[in-house]
N, C-alpha and C positions, 0 to 999 in steps of 0.2 A: 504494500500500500504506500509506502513512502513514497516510491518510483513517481506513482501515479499521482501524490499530493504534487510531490514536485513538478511533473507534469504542469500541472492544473496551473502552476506559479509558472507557468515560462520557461522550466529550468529543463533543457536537455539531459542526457543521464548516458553516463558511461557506464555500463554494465557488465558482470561476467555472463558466462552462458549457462544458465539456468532456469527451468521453467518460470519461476515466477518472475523473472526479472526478462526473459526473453516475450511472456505475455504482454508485460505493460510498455516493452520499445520495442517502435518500427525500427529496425538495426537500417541504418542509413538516413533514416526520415525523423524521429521522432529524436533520437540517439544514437549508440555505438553500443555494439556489444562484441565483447570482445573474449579469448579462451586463455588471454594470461596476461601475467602481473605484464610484460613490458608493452604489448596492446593496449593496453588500461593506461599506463604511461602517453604510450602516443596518440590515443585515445583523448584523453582531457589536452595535453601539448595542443593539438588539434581544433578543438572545439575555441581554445582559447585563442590561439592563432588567427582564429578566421572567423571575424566578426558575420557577414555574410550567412553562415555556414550555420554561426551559432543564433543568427538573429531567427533563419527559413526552420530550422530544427526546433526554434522556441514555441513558433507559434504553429505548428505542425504538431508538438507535442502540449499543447493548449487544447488547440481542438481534436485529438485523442482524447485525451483526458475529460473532457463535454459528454463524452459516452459513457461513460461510468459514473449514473446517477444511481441514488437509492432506487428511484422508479424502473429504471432499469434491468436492475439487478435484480428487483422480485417479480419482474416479471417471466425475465428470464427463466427465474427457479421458478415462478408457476407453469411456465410454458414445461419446463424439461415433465414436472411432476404430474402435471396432464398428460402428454405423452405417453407415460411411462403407464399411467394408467390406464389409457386406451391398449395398449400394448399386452399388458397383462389379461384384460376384458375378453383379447381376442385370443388369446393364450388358454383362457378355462372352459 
């Protein structure tokens, strides 16, 4: 969740490659995600570097972050848990 407040604030995100953190960044768009310490290095080097880069990344990972309402979210999980129940209905 962090990724994502940050997100929310403008803030692009150098990340390693792990599910939850590869969820919340577009690796290229949103931020970098990168598989080691010296990537992560020229990873942030990078970001910092190149205003441009870091302004299209800010606001790119602003409006990601827009998707991830509360409303969202339970809809989401009602949708899945409907599903799942139609699912099962045709199953007995």
């Amino acid at each position: 969740m962090t990724v994502t407040e940050a997100a929310a604030c403008g803030t692009p995100a150098v990340v390693s490659c792990i599910a939850g953190h590869v969820d919340a960044v577009e690796d290229g768009v949103t931020g970098l995600v990168v598989d080691n310490d010296d990537q992560f290095v020229k990873g942030i080097d990078r970001l910092l570097a190149d205003g441009a880069l870091r302004e299209a990344m800010s606001r790119a990972a602003q409006d990601r972050a827009r998707r991830y309402t509360w409303e969202a979210t339970a809809l989401g999980t009602l949708q899945l848990l409907a599903d799942e129940a139609r699912g099962r209905g045709r199953r007995q």
